[in-house]
DONUBA-367440 format. One line per 2 residues: number of its first residue (from 1); their letters; for each residue x, y, z of C-alpha. Coordinates in pm, 1 decimal, always signed. Layout:
residues N
NUM	a	X Y Z; ...
//
This chain:
residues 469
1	xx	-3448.6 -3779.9 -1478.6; -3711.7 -3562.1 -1328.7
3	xx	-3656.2 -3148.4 -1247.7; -3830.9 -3117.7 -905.9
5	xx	-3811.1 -2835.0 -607.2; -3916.8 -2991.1 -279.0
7	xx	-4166.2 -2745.4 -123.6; -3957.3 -2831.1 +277.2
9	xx	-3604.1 -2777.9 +78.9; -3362.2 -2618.7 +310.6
11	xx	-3591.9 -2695.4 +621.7; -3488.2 -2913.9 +911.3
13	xx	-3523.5 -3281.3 +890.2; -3685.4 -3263.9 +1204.8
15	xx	-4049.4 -3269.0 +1208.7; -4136.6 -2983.6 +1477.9
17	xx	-3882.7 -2756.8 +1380.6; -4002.1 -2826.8 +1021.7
19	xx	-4345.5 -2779.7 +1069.5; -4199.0 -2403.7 +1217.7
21	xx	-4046.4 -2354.8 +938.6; -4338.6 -2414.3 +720.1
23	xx	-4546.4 -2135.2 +870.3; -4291.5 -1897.7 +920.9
25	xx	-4239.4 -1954.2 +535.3; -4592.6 -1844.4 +475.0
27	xx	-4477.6 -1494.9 +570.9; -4190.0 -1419.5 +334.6
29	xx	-4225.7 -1668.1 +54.3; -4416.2 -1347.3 -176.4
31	xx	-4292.4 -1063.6 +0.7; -4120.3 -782.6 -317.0
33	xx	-3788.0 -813.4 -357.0; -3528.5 -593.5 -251.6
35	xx	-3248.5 -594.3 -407.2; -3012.6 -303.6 -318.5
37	xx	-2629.2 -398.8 -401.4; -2574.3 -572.8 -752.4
39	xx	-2423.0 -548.8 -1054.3; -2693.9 -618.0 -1369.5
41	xx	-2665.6 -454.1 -1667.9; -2932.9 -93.3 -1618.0
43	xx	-2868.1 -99.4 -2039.1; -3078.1 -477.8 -2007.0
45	xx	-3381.2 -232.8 -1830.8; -3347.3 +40.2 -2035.6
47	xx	-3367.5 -89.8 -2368.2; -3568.0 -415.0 -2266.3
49	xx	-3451.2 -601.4 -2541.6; -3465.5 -988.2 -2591.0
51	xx	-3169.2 -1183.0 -2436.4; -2993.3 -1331.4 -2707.6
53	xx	-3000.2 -1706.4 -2610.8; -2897.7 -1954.1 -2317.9
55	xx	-2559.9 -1913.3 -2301.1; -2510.1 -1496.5 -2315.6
57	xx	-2764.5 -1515.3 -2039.4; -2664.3 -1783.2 -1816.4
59	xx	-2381.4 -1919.8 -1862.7; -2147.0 -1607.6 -2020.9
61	xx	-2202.0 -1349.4 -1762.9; -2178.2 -1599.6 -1439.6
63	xx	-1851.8 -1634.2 -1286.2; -1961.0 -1851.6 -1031.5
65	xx	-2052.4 -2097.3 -1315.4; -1713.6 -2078.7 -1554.5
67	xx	-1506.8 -2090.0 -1224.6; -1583.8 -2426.1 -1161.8
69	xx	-1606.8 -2561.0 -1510.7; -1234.2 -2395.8 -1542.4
71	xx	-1116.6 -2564.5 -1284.8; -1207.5 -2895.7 -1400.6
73	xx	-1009.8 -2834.3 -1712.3; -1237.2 -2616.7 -1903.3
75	xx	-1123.6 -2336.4 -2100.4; -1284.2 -1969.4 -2093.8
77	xx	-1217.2 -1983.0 -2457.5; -1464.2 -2313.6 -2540.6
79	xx	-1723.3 -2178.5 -2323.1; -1722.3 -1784.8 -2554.2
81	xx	-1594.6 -1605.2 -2267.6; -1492.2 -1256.5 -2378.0
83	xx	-1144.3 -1162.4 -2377.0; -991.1 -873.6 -2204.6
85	xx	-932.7 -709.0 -2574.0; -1320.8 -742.2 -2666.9
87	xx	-1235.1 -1065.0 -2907.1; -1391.0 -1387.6 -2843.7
89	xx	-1324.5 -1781.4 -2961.7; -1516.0 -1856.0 -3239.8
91	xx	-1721.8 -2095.6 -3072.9; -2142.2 -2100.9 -3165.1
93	xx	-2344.1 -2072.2 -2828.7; -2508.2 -2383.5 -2880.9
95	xx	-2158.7 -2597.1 -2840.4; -2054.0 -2398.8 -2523.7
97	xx	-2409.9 -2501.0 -2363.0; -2350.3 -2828.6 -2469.9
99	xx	-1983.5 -2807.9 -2255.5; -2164.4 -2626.3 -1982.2
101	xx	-2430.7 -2967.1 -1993.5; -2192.6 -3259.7 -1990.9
103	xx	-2025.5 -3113.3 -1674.6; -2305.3 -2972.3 -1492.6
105	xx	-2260.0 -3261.0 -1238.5; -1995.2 -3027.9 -1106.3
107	xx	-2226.5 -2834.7 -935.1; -2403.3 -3099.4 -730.7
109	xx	-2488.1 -2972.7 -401.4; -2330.1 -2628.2 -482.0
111	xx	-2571.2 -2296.2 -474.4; -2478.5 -2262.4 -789.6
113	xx	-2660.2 -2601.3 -841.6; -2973.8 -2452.8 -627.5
115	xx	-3003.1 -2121.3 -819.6; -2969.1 -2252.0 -1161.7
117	xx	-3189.9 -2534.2 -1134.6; -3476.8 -2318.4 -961.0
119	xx	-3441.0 -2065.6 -1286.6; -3491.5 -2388.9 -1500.7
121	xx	-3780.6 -2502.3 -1325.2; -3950.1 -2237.0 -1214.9
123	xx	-3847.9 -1948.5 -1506.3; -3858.6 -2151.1 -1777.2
125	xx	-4096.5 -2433.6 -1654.2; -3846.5 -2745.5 -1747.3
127	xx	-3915.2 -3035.7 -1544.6; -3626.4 -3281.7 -1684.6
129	xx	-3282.4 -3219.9 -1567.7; -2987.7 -3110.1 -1719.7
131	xx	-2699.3 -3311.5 -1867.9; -2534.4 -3466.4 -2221.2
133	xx	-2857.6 -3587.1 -2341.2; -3054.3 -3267.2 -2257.9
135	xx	-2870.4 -2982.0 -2379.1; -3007.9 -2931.6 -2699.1
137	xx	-3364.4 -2971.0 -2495.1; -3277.4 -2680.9 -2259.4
139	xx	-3094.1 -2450.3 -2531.4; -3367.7 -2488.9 -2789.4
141	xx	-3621.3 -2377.7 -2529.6; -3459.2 -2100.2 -2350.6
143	xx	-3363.7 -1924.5 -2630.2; -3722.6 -2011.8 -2786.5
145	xx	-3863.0 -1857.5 -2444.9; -3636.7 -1552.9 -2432.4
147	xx	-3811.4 -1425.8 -2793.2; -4105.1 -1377.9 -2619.1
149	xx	-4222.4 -1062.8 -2477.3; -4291.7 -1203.7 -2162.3
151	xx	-3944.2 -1251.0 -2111.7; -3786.1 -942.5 -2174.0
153	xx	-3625.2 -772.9 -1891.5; -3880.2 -522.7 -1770.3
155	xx	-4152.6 -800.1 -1778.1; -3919.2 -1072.0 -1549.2
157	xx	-3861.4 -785.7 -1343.5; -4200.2 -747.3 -1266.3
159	xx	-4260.3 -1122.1 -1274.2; -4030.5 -1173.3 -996.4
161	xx	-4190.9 -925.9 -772.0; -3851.3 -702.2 -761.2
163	xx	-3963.2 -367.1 -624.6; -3608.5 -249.1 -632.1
165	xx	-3289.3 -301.8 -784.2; -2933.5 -135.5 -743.1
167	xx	-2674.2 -170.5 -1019.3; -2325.1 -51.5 -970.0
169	xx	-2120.0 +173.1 -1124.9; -1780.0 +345.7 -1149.9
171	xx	-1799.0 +740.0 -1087.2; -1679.8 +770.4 -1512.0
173	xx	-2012.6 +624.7 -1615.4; -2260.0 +862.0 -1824.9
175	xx	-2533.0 +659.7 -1630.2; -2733.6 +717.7 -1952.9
177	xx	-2925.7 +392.8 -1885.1; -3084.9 +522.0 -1600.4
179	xx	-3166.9 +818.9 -1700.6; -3331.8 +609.2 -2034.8
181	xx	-3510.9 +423.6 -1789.1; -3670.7 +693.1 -1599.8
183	xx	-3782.7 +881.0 -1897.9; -3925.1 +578.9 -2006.6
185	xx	-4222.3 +606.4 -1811.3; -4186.6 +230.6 -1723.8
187	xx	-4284.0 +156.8 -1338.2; -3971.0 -35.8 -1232.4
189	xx	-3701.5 +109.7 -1007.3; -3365.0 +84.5 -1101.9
191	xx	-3089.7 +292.1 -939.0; -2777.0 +302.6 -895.2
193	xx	-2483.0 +311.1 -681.5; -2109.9 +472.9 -616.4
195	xx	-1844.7 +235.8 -686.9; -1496.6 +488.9 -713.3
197	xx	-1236.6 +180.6 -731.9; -1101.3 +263.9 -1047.7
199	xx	-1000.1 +645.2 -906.6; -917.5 +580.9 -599.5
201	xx	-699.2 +279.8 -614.4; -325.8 +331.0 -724.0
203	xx	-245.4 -35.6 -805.0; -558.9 -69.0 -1060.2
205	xx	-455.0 -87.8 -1405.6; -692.1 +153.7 -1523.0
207	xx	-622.4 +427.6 -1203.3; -398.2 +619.6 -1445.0
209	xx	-660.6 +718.5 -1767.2; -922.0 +683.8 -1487.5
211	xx	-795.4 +946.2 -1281.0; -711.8 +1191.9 -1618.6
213	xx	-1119.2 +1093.7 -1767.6; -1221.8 +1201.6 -1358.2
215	xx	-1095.2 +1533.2 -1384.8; -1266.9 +1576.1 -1806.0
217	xx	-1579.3 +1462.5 -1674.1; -1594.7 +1643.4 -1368.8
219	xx	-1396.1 +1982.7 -1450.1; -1201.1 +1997.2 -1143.1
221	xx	-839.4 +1992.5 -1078.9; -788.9 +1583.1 -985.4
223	xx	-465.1 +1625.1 -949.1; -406.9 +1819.5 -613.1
225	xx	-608.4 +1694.3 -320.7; -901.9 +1979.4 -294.1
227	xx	-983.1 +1919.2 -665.7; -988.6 +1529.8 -611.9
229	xx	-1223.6 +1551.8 -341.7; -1400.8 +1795.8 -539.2
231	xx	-1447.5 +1566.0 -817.6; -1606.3 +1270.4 -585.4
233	xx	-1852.0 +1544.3 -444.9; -1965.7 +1641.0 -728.8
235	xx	-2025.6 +1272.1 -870.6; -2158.0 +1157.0 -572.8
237	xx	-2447.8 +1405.7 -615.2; -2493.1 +1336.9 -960.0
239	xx	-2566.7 +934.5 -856.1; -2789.3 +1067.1 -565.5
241	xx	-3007.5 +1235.7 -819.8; -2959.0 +924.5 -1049.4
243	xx	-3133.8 +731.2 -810.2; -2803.5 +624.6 -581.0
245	xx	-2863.2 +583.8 -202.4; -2528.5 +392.5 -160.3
247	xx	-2166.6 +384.1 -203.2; -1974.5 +53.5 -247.5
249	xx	-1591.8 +7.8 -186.3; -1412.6 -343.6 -288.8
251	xx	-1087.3 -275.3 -102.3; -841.7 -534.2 -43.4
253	xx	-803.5 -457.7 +313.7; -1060.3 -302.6 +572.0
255	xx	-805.0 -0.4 +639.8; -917.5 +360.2 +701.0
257	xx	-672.7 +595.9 +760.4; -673.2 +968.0 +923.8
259	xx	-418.1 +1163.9 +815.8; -416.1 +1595.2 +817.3
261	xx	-499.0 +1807.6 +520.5; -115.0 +1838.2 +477.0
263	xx	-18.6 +1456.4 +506.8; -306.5 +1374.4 +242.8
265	xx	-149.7 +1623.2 +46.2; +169.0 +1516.7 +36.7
267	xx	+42.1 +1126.1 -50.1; -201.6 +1221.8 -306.3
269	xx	+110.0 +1394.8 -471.3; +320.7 +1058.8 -453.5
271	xx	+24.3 +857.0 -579.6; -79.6 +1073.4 -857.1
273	xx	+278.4 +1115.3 -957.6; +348.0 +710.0 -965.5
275	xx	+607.9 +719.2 -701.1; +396.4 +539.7 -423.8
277	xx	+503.1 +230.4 -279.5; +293.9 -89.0 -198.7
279	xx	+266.7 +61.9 +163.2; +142.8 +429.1 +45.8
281	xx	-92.2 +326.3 -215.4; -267.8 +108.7 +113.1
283	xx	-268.8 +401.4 +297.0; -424.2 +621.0 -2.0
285	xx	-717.6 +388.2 -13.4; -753.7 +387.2 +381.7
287	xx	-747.1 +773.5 +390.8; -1008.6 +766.8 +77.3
289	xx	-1237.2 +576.5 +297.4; -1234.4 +781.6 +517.0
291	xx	-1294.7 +1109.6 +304.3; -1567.1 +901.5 +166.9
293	xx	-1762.4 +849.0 +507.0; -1686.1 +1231.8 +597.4
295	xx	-1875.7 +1297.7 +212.1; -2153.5 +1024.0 +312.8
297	xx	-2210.1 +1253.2 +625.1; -2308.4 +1553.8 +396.2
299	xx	-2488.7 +1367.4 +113.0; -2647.7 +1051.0 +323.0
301	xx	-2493.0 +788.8 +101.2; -2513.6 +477.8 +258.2
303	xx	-2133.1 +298.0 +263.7; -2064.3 -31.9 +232.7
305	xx	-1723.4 -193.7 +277.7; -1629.6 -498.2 +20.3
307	xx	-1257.9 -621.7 +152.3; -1081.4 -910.1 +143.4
309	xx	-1060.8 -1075.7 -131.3; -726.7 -1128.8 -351.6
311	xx	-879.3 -1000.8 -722.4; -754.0 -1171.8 -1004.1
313	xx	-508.7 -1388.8 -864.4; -476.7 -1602.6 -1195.4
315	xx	-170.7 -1341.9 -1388.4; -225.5 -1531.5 -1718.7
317	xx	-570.8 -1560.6 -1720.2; -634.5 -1151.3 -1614.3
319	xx	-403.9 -1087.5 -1869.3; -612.2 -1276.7 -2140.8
321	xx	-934.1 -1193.5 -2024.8; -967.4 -942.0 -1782.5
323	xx	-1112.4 -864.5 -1456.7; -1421.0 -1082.4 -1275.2
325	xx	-1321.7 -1404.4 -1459.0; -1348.5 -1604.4 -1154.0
327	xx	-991.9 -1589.5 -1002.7; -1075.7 -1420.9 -674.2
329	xx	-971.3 -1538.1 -347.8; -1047.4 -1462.5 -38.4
331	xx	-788.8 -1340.2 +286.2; -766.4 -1312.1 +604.8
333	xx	-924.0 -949.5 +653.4; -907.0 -824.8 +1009.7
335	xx	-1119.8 -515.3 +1116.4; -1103.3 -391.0 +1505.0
337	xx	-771.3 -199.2 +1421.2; -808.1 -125.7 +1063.2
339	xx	-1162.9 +33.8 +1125.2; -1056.9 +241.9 +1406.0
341	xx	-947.7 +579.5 +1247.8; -1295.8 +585.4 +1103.2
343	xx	-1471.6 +524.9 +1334.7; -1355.8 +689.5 +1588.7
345	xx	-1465.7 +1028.3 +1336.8; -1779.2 +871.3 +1259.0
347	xx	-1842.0 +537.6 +1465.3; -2095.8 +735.7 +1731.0
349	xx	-2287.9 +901.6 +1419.2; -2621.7 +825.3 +1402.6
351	xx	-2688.3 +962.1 +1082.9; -2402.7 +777.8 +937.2
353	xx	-2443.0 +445.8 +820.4; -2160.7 +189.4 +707.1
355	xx	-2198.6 -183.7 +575.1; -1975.4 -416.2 +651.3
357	xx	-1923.0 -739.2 +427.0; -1611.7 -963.0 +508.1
359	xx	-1469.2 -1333.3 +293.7; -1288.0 -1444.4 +632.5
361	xx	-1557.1 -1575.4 +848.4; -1353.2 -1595.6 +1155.9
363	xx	-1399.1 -1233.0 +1195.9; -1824.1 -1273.1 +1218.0
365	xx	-1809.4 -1352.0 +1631.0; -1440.0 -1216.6 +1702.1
367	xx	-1438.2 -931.3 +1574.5; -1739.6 -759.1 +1312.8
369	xx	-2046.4 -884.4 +1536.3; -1860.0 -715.6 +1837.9
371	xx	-1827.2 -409.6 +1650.7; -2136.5 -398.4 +1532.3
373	xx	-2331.4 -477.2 +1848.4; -2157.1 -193.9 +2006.1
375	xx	-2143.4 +148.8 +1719.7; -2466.4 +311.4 +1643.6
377	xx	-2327.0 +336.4 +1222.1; -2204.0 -16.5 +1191.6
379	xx	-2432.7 -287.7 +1029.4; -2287.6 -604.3 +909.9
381	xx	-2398.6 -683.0 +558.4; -2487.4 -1063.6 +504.5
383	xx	-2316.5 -1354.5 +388.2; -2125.8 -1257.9 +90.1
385	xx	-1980.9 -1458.5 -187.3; -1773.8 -1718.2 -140.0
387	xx	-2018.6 -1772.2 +144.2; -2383.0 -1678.5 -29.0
389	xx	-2457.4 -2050.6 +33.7; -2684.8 -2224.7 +286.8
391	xx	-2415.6 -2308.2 +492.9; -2270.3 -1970.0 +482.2
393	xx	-2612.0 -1813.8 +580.8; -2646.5 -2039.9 +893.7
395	xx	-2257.2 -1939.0 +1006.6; -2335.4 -1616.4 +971.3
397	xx	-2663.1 -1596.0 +1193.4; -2479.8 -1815.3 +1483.5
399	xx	-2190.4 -1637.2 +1479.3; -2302.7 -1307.8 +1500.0
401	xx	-2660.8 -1344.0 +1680.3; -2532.2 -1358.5 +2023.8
403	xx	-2307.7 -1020.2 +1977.9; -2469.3 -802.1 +1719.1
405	xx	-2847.4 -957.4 +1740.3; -3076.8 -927.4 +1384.5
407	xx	-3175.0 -556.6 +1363.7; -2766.7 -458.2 +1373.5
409	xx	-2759.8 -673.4 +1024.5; -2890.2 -582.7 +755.9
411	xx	-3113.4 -856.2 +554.2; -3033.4 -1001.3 +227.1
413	xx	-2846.9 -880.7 -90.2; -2803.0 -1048.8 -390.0
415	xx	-2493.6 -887.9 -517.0; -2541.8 -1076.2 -892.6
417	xx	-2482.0 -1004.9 -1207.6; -2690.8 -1327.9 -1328.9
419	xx	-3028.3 -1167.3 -1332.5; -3226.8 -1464.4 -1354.4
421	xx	-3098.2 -1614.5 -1074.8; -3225.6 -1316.0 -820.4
423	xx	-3565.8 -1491.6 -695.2; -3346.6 -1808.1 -642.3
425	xx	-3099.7 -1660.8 -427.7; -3341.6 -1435.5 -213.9
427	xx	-3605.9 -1782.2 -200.9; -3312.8 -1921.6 -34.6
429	xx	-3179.9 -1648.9 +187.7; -3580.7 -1634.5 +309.1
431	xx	-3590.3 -2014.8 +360.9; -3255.2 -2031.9 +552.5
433	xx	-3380.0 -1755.2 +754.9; -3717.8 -1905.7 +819.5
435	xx	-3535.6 -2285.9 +940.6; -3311.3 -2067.7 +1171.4
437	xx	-3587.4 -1913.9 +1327.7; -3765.0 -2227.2 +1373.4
439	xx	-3484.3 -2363.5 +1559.3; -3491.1 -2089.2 +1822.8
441	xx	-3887.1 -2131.9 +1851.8; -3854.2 -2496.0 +1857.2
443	xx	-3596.8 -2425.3 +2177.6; -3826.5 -2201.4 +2316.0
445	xx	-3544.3 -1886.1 +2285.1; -3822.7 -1672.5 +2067.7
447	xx	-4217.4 -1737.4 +1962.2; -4371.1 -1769.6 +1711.6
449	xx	-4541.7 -1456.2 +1643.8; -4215.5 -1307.0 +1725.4
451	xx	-4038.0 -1525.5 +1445.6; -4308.2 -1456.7 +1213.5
453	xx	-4218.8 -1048.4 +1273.9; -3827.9 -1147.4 +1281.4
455	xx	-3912.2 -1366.6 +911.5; -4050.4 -1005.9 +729.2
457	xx	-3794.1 -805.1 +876.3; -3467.5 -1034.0 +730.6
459	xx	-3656.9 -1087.9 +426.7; -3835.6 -717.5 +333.6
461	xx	-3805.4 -423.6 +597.3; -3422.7 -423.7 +684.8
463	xx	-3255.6 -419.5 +342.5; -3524.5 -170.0 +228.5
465	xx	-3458.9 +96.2 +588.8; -3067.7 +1.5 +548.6
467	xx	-3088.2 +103.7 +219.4; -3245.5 +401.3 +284.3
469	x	-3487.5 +250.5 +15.4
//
C-alpha cells in the first residue's frame, strides 16, 4: 500500500475554514525551528557520527514506540532494549525491526503513527508503507541512508531548518559535548539546560552518590544547607556559559514551599542524613523550587515546572531496565495552592519567568490558565506528553484561550529524544495551530491578517522570546 501525506492533513473538513487554514499555513510551514526543551543526545552533534541503523535510531531510543508494542505483549528484551545494568538481549537489529513491523498497526491513528510515518516519507523518501512484508524494505534502506554523509547529525540538523536546540542535563554532567561542539567551529546551536532531579530529590535512587559526586565536582560543602545552595549556584553558571538559558524540574507534585533559613536547615539535615519521611522529602523538593526561582532571579534562568506524572510505575520492569522505559503515568496535579509560596516571592516579578507544563488537563481552564492570565512570571508551556497529540493541542488552546489568551503561552516544544521525529512534531503543532486559527477567522472572532501574525508567533517568536533564545 501507498506512503502518502495529504497536503490539508489536520485541517478542517470544512471547506471555508479549510481554505483558512491553507493560507495561514503558508506562513509557518518553513519558518526555523525552535526547539528549546529536549532531551537528544549533544554527543550525536558533537561527534556527528553515522547512526548505526533503523532500530538504534528509531525504534531503541523511543519510549513512546516500545510502550505500546509492550503493552500488546511485547517484550523490551525482543525489541534490544538496554537493561538497567548496561546488558542487552542478544537479539540482531534487523529481527527487532521486523517485531516493530508486524505490529506497527498499533499505532493507527496515534501521533506516534503521524511522526513516524512523516520521517519515512519525507526523511527517508519511502512511499510504501510499513508492515510484515516491508520490513526488510525499510531496514535495508534506512540503515543504507544513514551511511551517507548527508545524514549525519549536523547535516539533518541543518536539513530540518533547526536554528536551535536544547538538550538536558543533570547538574553532574562534564557537558564535554557542548563544549566539543562549540570548538568545533560547526554553525549549529546546541545548548543546554539545568535539570537538578537527581540532587535534589530524596526518593531517587541515585540522590545518595549524586549528592556525594555534587559536592567532588563542585568543591563545596553539600552537606549543610549554605554549601548545597552553593553547589547549584555555581553549576547553574557553569550551564549559563555552556549555552543554558533554562532550568527544568520533573517533580511529582507542583509544590513550592517557603520555609526560614533555620527550618531548611533543619530538613536538609533529615534528608541528607536518610531520616526523612515521605512527607519531608515532598517538602524538600517544594522548598528546592523555590531556592531555585530565588537563583533564577540572580542568573535569568528561565524555569520550567514538569509535575505530575507517576515515574516508573512498572517495579519489575524499572528494576530490569531502568528509568524512561515507558511506565509513566500521569496524576491528578493541582496548582493554585501548591504554587502559592512561590509565587507569592516571585509571582509579581517581571524579570522572572516560570513554565508551567501539567499531565492532568482539568487543571488548563480551572486552574493554570487562571493563573497564568493573571501573574506577570507565569507562562503555561504547551501540550505535553501524554497529550503532544492533535487532540491534546486543540484542548489545550480552548481551554486556556479564554483565561490566559496566546501571548501568556508559550509556543511549541518538542521535548524528544527521537531526533528524527522533530520536524514531524513541530509540522503538526504549526498545522493544529493554523486549523484553530481558522476556526476563529471563519467565526469572525479574529482576521486574517491578525491570524496570519498569531500563526508566526505560536510557531517561531514565542518559544524563541520565552526562551530567552
Amino acid at each position: 500500500m501507498a506512503l502518502t501525506l495529504h497536503d490539508d492533513r489536520l485541517f478542517s473538513s470544512d471547506a471555508t475554514q479549510r481554505g483558512i487554514a491553507r493560507r495561514l499555513y503558508a506562513h509557518v510551514a518553513a519558518l526555523p525551528i525552535i526547539s528549546p526543551h529536549g532531551h537528544t543526545d549533544p554527543s550525536w552533534f558533537a561527534e556527528n557520527l553515522p547512526f548505526a541503523n533503523a532500530t538504534e535510531l528509531l525504534l531503541v531510543p523511543d519510549h513512546y514506540v516500545f510502550r505500546m508494542l509492550y503493552s500488546h505483549g511485547v517484550s523490551l528484551d525482543a525489541l534490544g532494549i538496554p537493561r538497567r545494568d548496561g546488558s542487552r538481549a542478544n537479539v540482531e537489529p534487523r529481527e527487532a525491526w521486523r517485531v516493530f513491523a508486524e505490529n506497527f498497526h498499533l499505532f493507527r491513528g496515534t501521533p506516534s503513527s503521524m511522526w513516524l510515518n512523516h520521517v519515512f516519507h519525507d526523511v527517508f523518501g519511502l512511499r510504501v508503507r510499513l508492515d510484515a512484508s516491508t520490513a526488510d524494505t525499510y531496514f535495508d534502506h534506512i540503515t543504507e541512508a544513514l551511511q551517507r554523509p548527508e545524514f549525519r547529525p549536523r547535516a539533518l540538523f541543518e536539513r530540518f531548518n533547526i536554528e536551535v536546540i536544547a538538550t538536558t542535563e543533570s547538574p553532574l554532567d562534564p557537558l564535554q559535548h557542548h563544549a566539543a561542539i562549540r570548538a568545533s567551529g560547526w554553525k549549529g546551536r546546541v545548548i543546554t539546560a539545568y535539570r537538578p532531579d537527581p540532587v535534589v530529590d530524596p526518593e531517587h535512587e541515585r540522590f545518595p552518590s549524586a549528592l556525594q559526586a555534587f559536592g567532588e565536582i563542585t568543591g563545596e560543602d553539600v552537606y549543610t544547607w549554605n554549601g548545597y545552595l552553593k553547589a547549584h549556584r555555581q553549576r547553574r553558571t557553569f550551564f549559563a556559559k555552556a549555552g543554558a538559558t533554562s532550568t527544568d524540574h520533573g517533580h511529582l507534585t507542583a509544590a513550592t514551599a517557603n520555609l526560614s533559613k533555620v527550618e531548611a536547615a533543619k530538613l536538609f539535615d533529615k534528608v541528607v542524613h536518610g531520616n526523612a519521611t515521605t512527607q519531608e522529602a515532598e517538602l524538600f523538593r517544594a522548598q528546592v523550587l523555590t531556592e531555585m526561582a530565588a537563583m533564577s532571579m540572580d542568573d535569568g534562568l528561565v524555569m520550567q515546572i514538569h509535575p505530575g506524572c507517576f515515574r516508573n510505575h512498572n517495579y519489575p520492569l524499572f528494576e530490569r531496565y531502568g528509568r524512561d522505559k515507558g511506565a509513566d503515568i500521569p496524576m491528578r496535579t493541582e496548582y493554585v495552592h501548591a504554587l502559592k509560596p512561590l509565587l507569592d516571592r516571585f509571582g509579581n516579578e517581571p524579570n522572572f519567568k516560570l513554565i508551567v507544563f501539567t499531565l492532568d488537563e482539568s487543571t488548563y481552564s480551572r486552574e493554570l490558565a487562571p493563573l497564568a492570565g493573571h501573574y506577570p512570571s507565569l507562562y503555561l508551556g504547551p501540550a505535553w506528553w501524554f497529550h503532544d497529540a492533535p487532540e491534546g493541542m486543540w484542548r489545550f488552546r480552548e481551554c486556556t484561550l479564554a483565561s490566559a489568551g496566546f501571548y501568556n503561552t508559550v509556543g511549541f516544544n518538542d521535548d524528544t529524544r527521537a531526533f528524527l521525529s522533530i520536524p514531524a512534531r513541530h509540522d503538526v503543532a504549526r498545522r493544529i495551530d493554523c486549523a484553530f486559527l481558522a476556526k476563529l477567522v471563519a467565526e469572525h472572532r479574529l482576521d486574517e491578517d491578525e491570524a496570519a501574525e498569531l500563526a508566526v508567533d505560536l510557531a517561531y517568536n514565542l518559544p524563541k522570546r520565552a526562551y530567552k533564545l
